[in-house]
Structure formats: structure tokens, C-alpha cells
CHARMM-style PDB file with segment names, atoms N, HN, CA, C and O in Angstrom:
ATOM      1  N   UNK     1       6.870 -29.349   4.392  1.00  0.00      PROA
ATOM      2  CA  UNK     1       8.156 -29.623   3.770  1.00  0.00      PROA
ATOM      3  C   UNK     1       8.059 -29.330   2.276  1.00  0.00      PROA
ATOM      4  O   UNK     1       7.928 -30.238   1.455  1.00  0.00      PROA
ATOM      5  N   UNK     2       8.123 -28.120   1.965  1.00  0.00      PROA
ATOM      6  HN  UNK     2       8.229 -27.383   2.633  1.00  0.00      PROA
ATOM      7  CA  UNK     2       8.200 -27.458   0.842  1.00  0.00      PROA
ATOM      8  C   UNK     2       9.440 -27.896  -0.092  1.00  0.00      PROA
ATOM      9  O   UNK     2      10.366 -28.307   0.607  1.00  0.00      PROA
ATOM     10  N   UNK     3       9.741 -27.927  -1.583  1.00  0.00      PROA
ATOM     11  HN  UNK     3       8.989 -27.593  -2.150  1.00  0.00      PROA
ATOM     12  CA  UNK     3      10.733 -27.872  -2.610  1.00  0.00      PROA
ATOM     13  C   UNK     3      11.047 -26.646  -2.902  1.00  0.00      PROA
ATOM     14  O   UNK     3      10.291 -25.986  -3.615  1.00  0.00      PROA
ATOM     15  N   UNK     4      12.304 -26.077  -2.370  1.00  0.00      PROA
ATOM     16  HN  UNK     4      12.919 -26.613  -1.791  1.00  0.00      PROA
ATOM     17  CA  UNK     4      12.774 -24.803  -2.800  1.00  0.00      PROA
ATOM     18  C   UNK     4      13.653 -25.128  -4.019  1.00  0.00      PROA
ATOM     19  O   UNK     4      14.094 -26.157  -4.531  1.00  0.00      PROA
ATOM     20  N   UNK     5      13.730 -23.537  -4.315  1.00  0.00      PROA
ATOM     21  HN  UNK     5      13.371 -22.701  -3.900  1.00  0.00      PROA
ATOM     22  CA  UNK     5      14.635 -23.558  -6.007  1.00  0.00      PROA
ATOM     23  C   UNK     5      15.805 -24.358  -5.768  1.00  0.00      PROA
ATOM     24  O   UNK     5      16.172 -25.105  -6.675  1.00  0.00      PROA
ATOM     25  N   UNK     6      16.512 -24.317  -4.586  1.00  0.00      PROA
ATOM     26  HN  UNK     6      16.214 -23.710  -3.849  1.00  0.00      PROA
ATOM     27  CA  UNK     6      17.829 -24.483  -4.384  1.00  0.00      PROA
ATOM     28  C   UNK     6      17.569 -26.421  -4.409  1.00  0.00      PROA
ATOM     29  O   UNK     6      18.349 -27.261  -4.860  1.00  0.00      PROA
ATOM     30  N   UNK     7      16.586 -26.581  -3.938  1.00  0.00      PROA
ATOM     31  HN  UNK     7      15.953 -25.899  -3.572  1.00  0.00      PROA
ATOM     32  CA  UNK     7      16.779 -28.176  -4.128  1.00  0.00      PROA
ATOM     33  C   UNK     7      15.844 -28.682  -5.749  1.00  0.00      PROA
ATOM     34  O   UNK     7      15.721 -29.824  -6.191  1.00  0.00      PROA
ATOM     35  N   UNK     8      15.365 -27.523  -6.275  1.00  0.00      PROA
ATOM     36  HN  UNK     8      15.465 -26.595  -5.915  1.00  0.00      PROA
ATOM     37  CA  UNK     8      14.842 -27.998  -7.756  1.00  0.00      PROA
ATOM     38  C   UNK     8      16.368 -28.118  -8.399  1.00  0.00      PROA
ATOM     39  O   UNK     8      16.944 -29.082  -8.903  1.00  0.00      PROA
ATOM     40  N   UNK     9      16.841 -26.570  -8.149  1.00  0.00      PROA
ATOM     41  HN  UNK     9      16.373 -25.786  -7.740  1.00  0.00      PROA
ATOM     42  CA  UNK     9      18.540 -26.851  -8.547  1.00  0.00      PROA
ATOM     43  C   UNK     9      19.169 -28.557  -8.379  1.00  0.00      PROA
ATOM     44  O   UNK     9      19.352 -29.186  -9.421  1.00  0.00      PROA
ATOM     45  N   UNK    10      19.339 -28.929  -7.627  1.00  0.00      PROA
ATOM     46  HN  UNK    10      19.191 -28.418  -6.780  1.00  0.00      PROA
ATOM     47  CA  UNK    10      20.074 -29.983  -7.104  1.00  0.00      PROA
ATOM     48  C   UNK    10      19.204 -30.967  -7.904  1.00  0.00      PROA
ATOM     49  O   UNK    10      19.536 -31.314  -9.037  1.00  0.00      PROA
ATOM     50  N   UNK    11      18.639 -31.192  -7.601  1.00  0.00      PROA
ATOM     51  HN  UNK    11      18.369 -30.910  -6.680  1.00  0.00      PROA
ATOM     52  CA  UNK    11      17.639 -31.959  -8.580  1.00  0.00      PROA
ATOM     53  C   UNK    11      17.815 -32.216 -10.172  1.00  0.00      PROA
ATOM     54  O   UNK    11      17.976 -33.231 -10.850  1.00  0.00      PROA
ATOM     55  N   UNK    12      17.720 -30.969 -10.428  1.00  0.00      PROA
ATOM     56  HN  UNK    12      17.589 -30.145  -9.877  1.00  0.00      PROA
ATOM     57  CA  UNK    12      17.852 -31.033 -12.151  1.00  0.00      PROA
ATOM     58  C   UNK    12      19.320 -31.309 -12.764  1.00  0.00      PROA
ATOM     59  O   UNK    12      19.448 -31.787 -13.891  1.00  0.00      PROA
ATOM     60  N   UNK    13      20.662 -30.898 -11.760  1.00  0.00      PROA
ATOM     61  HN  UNK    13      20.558 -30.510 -10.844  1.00  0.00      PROA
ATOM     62  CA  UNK    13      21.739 -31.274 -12.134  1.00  0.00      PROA
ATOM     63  C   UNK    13      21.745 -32.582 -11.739  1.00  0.00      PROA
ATOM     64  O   UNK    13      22.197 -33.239 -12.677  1.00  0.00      PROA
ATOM     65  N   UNK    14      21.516 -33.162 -10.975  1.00  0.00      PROA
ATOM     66  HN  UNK    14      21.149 -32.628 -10.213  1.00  0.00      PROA
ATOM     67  CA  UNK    14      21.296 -34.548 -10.960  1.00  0.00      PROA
ATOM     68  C   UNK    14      20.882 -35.656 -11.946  1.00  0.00      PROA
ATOM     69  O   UNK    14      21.377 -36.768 -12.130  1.00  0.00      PROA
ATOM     70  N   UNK    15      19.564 -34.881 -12.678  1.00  0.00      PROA
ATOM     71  HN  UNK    15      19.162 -33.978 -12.529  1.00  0.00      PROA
ATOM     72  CA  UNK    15      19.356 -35.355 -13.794  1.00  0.00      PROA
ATOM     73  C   UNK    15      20.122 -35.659 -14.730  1.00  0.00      PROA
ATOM     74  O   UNK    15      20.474 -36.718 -15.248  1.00  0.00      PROA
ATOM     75  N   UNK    16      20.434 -34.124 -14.955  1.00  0.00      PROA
ATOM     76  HN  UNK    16      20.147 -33.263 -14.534  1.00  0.00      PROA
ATOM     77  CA  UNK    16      21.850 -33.705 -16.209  1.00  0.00      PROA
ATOM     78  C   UNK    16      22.972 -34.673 -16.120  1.00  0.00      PROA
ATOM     79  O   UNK    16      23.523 -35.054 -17.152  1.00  0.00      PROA
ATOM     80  N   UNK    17      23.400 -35.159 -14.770  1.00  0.00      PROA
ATOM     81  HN  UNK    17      22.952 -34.849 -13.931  1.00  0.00      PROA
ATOM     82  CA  UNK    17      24.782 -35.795 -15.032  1.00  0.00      PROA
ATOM     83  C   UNK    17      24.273 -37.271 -15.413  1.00  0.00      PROA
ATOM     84  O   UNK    17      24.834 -38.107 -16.121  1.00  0.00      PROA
ATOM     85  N   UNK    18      23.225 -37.334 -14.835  1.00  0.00      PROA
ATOM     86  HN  UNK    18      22.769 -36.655 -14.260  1.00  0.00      PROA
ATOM     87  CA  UNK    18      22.762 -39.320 -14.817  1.00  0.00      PROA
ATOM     88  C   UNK    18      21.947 -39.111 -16.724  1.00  0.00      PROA
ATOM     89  O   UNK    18      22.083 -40.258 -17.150  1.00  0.00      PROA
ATOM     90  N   UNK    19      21.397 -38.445 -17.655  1.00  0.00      PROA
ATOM     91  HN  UNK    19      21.286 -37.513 -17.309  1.00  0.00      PROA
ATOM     92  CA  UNK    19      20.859 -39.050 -18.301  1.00  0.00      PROA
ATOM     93  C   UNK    19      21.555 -38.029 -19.708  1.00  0.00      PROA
ATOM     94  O   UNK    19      21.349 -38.312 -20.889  1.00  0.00      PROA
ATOM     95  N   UNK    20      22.384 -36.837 -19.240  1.00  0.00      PROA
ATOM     96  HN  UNK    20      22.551 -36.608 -18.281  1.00  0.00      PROA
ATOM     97  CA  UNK    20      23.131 -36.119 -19.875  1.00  0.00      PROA
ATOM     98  C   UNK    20      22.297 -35.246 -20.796  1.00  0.00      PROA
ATOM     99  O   UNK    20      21.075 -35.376 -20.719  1.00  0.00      PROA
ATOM    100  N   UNK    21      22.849 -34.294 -21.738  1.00  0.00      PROA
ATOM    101  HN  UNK    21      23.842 -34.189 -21.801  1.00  0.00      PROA
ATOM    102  CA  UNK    21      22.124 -33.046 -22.214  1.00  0.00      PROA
ATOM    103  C   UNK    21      21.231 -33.783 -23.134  1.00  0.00      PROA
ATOM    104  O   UNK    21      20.013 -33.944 -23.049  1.00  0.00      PROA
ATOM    105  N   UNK    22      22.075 -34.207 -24.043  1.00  0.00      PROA
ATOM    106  HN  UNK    22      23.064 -34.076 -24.113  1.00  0.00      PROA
ATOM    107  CA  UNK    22      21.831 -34.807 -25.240  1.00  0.00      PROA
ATOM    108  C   UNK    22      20.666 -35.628 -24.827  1.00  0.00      PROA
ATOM    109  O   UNK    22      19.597 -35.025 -24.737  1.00  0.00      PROA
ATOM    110  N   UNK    23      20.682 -36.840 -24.571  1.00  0.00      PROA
ATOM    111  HN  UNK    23      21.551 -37.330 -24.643  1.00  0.00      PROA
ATOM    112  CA  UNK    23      19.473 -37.441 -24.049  1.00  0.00      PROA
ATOM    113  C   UNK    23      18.436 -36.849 -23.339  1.00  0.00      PROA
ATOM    114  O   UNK    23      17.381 -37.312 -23.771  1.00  0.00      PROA
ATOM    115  N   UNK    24      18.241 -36.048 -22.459  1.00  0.00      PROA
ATOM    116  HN  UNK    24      19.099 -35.672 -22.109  1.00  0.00      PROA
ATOM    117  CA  UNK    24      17.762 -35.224 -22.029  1.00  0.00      PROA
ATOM    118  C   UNK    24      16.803 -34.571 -22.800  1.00  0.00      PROA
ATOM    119  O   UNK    24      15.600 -34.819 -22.716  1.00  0.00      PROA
ATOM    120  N   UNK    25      17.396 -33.571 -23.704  1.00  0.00      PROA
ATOM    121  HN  UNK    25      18.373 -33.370 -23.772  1.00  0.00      PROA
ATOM    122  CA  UNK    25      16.867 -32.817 -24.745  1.00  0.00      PROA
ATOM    123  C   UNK    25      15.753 -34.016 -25.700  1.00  0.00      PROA
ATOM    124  O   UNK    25      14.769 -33.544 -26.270  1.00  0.00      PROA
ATOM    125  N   UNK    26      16.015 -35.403 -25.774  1.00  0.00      PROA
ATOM    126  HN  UNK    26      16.814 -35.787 -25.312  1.00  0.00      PROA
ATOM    127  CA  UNK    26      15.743 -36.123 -27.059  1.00  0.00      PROA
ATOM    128  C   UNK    26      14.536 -36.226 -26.364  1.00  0.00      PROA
ATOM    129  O   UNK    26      13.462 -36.025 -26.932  1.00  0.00      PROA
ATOM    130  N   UNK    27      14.651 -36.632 -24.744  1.00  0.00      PROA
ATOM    131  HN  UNK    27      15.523 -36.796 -24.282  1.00  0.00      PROA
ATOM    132  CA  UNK    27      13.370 -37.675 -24.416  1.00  0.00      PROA
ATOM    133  C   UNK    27      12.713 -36.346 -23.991  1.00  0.00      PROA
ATOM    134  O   UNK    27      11.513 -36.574 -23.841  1.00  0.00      PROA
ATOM    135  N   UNK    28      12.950 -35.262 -23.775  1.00  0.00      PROA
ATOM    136  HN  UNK    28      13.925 -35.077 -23.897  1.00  0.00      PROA
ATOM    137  CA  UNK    28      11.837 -33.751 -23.444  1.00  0.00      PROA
ATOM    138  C   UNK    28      10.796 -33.765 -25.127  1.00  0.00      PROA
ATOM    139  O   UNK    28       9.607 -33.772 -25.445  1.00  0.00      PROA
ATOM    140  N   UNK    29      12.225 -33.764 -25.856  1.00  0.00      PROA
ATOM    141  HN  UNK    29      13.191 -33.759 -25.598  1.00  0.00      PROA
ATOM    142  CA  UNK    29      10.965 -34.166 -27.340  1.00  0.00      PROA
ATOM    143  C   UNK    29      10.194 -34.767 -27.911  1.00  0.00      PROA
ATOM    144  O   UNK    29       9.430 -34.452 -28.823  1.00  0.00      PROA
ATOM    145  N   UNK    30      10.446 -36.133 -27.126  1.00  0.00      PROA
ATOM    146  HN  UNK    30      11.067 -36.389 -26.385  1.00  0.00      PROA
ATOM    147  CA  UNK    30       9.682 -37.200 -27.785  1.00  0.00      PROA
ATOM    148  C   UNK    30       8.770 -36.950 -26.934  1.00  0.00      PROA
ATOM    149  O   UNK    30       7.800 -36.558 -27.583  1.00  0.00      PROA
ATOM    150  N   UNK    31       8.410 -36.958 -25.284  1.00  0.00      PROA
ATOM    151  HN  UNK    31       9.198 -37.277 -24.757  1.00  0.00      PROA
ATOM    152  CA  UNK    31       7.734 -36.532 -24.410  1.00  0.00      PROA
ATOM    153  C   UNK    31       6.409 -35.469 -25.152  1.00  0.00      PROA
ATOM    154  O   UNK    31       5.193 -35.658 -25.110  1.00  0.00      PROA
ATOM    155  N   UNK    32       7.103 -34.445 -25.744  1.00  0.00      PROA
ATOM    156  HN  UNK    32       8.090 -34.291 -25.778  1.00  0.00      PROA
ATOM    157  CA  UNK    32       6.207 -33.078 -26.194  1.00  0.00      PROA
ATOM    158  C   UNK    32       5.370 -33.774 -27.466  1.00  0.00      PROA
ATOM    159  O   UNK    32       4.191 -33.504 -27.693  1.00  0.00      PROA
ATOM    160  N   UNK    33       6.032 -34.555 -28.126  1.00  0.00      PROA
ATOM    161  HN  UNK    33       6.990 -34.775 -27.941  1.00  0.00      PROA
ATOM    162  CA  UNK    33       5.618 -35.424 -29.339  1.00  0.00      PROA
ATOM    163  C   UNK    33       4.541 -36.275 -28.498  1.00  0.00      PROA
ATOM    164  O   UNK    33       3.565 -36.377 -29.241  1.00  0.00      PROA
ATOM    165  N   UNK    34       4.363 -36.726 -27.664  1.00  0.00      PROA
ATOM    166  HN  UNK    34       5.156 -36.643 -27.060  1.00  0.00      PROA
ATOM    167  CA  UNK    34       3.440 -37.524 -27.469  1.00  0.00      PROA
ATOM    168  C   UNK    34       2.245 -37.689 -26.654  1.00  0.00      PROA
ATOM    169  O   UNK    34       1.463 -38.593 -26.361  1.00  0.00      PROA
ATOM    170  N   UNK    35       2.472 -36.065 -26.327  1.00  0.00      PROA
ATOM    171  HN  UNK    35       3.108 -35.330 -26.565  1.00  0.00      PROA
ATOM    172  CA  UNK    35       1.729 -35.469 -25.456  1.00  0.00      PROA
ATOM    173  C   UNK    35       0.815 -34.726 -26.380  1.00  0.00      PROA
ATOM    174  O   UNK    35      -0.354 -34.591 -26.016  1.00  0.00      PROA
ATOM    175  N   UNK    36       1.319 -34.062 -27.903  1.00  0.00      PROA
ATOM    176  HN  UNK    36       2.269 -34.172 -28.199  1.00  0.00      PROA
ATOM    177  CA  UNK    36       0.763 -33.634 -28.734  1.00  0.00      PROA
ATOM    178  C   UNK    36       0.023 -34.791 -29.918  1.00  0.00      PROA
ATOM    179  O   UNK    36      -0.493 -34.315 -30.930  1.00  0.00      PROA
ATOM    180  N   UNK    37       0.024 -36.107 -29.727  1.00  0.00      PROA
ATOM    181  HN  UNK    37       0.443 -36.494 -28.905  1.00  0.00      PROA
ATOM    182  CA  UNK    37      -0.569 -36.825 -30.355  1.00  0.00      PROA
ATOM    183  C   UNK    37      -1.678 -37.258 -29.437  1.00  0.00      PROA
ATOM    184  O   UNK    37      -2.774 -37.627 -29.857  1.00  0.00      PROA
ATOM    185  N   UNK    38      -1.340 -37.198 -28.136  1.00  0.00      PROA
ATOM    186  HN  UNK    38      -0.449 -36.898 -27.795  1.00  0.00      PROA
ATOM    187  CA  UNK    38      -2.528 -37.718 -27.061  1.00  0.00      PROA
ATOM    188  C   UNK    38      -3.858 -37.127 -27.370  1.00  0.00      PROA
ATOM    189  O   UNK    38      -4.971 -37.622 -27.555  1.00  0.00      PROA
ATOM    190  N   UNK    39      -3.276 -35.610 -27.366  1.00  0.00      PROA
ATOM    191  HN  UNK    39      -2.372 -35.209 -27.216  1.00  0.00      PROA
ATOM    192  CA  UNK    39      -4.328 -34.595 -27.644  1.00  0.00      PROA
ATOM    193  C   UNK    39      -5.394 -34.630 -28.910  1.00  0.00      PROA
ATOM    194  O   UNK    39      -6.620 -34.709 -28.987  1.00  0.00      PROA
ATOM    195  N   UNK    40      -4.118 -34.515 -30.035  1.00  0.00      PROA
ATOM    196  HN  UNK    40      -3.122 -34.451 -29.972  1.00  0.00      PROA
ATOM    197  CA  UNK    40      -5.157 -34.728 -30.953  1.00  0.00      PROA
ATOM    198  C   UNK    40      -6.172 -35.954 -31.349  1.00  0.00      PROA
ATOM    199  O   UNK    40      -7.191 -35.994 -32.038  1.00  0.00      PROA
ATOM    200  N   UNK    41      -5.352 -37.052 -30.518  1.00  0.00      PROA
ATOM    201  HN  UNK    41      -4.524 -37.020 -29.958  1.00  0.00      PROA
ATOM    202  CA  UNK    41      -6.181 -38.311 -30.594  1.00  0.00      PROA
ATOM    203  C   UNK    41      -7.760 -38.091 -29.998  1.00  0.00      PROA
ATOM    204  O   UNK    41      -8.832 -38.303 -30.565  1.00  0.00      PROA
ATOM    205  N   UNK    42      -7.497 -37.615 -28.718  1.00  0.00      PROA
ATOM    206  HN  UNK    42      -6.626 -37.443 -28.257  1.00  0.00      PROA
ATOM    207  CA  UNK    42      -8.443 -36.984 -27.865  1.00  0.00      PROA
ATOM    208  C   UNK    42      -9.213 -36.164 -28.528  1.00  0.00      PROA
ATOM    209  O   UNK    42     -10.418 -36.286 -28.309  1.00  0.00      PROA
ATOM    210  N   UNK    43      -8.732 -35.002 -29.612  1.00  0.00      PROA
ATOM    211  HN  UNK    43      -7.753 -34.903 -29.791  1.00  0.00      PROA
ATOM    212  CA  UNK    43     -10.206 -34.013 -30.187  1.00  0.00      PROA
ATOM    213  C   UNK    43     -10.825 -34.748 -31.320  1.00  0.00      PROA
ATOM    214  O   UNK    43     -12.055 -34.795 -31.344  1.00  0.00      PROA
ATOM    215  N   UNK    44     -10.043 -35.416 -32.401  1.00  0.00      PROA
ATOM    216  HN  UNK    44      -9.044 -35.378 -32.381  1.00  0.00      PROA
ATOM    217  CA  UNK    44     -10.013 -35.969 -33.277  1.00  0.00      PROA
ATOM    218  C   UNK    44     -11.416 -37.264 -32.828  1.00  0.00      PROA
ATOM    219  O   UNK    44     -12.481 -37.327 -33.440  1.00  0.00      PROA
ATOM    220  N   UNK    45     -11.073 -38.063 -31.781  1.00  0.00      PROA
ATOM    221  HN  UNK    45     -10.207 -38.012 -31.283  1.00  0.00      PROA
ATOM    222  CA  UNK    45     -12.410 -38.796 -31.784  1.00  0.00      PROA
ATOM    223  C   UNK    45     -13.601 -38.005 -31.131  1.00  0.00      PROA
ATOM    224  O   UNK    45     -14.476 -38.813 -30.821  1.00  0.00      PROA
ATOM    225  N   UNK    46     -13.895 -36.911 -30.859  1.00  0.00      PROA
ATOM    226  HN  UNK    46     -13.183 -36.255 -31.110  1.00  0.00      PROA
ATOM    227  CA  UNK    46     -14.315 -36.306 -30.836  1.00  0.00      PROA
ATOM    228  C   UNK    46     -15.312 -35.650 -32.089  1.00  0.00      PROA
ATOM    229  O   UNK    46     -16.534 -35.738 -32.215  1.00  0.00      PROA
ATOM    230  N   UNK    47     -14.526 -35.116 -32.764  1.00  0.00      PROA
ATOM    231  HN  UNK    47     -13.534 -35.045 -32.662  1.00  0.00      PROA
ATOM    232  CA  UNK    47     -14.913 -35.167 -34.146  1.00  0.00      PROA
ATOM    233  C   UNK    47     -15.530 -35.904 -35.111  1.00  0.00      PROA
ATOM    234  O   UNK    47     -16.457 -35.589 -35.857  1.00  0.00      PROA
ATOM    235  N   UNK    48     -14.962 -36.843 -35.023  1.00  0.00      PROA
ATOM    236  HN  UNK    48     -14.209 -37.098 -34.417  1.00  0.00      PROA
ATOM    237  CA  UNK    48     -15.070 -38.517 -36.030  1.00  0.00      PROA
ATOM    238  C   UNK    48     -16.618 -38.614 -35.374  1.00  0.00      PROA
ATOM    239  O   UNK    48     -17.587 -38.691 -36.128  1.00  0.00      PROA
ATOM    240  N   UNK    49     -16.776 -38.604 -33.892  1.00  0.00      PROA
ATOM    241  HN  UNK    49     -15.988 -38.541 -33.279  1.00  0.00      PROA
ATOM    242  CA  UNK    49     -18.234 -38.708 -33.469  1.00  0.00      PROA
ATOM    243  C   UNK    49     -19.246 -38.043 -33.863  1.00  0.00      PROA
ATOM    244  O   UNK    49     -20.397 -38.368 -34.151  1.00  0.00      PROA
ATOM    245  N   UNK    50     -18.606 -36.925 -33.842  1.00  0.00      PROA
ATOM    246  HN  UNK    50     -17.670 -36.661 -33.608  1.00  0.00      PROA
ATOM    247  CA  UNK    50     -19.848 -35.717 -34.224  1.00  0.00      PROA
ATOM    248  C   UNK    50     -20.061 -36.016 -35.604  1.00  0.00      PROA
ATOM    249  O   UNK    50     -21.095 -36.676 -35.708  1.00  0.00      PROA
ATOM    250  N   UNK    51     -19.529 -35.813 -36.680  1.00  0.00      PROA
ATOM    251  HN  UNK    51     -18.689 -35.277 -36.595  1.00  0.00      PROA
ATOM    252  CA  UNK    51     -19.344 -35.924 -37.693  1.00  0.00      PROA
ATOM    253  C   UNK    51     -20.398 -37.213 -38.542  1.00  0.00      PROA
ATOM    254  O   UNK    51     -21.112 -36.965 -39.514  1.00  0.00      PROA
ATOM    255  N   UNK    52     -20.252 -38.594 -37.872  1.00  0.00      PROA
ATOM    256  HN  UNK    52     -19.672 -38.795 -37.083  1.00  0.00      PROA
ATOM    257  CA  UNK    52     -20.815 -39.174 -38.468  1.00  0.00      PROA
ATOM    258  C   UNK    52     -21.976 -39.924 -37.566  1.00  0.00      PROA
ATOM    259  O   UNK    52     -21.918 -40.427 -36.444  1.00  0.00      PROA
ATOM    260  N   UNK    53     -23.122 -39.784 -38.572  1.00  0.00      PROA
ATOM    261  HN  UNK    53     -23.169 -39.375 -39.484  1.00  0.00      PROA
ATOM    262  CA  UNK    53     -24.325 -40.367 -38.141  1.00  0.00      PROA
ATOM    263  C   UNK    53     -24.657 -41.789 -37.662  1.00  0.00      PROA
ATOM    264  O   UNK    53     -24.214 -42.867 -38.059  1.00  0.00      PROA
ATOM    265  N   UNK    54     -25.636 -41.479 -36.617  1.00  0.00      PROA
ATOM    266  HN  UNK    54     -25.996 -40.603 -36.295  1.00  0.00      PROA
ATOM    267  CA  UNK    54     -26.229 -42.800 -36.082  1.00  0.00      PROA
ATOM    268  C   UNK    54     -26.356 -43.614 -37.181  1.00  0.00      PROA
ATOM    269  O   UNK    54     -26.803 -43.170 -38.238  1.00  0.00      PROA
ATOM    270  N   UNK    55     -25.838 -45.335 -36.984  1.00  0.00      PROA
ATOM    271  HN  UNK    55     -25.475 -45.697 -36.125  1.00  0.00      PROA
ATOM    272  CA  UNK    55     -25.876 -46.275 -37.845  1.00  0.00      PROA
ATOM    273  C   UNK    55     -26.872 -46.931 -37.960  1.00  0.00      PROA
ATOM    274  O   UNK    55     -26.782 -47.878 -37.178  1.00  0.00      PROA
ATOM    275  N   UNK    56     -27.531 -46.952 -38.351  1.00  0.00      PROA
ATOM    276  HN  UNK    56     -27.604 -46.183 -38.986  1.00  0.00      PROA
ATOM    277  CA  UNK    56     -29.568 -47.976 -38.385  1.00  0.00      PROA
ATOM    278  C   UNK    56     -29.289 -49.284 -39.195  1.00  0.00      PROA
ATOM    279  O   UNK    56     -28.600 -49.500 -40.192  1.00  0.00      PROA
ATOM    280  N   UNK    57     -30.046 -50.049 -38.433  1.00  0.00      PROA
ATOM    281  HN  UNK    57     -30.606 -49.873 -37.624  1.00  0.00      PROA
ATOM    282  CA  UNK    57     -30.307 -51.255 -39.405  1.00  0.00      PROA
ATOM    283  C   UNK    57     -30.473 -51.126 -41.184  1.00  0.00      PROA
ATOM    284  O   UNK    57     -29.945 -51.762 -42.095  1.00  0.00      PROA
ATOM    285  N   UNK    58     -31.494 -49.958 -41.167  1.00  0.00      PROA
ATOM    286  HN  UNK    58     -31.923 -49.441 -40.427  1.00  0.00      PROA
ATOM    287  CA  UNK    58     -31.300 -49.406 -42.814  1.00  0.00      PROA
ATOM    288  C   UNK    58     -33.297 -50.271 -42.886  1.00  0.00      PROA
ATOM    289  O   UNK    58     -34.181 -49.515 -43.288  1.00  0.00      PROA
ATOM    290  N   UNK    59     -33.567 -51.245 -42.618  1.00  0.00      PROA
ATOM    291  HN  UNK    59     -32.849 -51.860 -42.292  1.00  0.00      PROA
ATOM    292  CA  UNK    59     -34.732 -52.167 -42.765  1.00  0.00      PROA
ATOM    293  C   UNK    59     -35.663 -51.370 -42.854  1.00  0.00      PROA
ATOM    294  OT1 UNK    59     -36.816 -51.779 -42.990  1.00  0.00      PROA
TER     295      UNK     59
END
């Protein structure tokens, strides 16, 4: 039981009428916004690791 175009169609106007363009468009952005902070959170500690050295007692 496959999803053809014709019911992605049906689908996505469905969307459109229940959450409308406008909204639609806002939460696709904030979505892309936070998908692009995930990431960099993700390389970024990455980095921060590499970057700084094992902590020693110092003694």
C-alpha cells in the first residue's frame, strides 16, 4: 500500500486549508531554523572537544 502523488496531493491541500499558507510558510522556517541550529550544535561540540585539552589535576 504505496503513497501516490495523487494522495501526497490530497494530503498537502489538506494541510493548506487546516494550518493555511501563511502559517505554513512560518513553521517550514522556523522548522529549517532549528534543524540548522541542531546541526551546528552537533559540529560545534565537536570542536569545543577537540580543541581543548585534557584537564589534570595540575599537582
Amino acid at each position: 500500500m504505496d503513497i501516490g502523488p495523487t494522495e501526497l496531493i490530497v494530503i498537502l491541500l489538506i494541510i493548506v486549508v487546516l494550518f493555511g499558507v501563511g502559517r505554513l510558510s512560518k513553521i517550514g522556517g522556523e522548522l529549517g531554523g532549528a534543524i540548522r541550529e541542531f546541526r551546528k550544535g552537533l559540529s560545534g561540540d565537536e570542536v569545543e572537544q577537540a580543541e581543548k585539552p585534557p584537564q589534570g589535576s595540575g599537582e
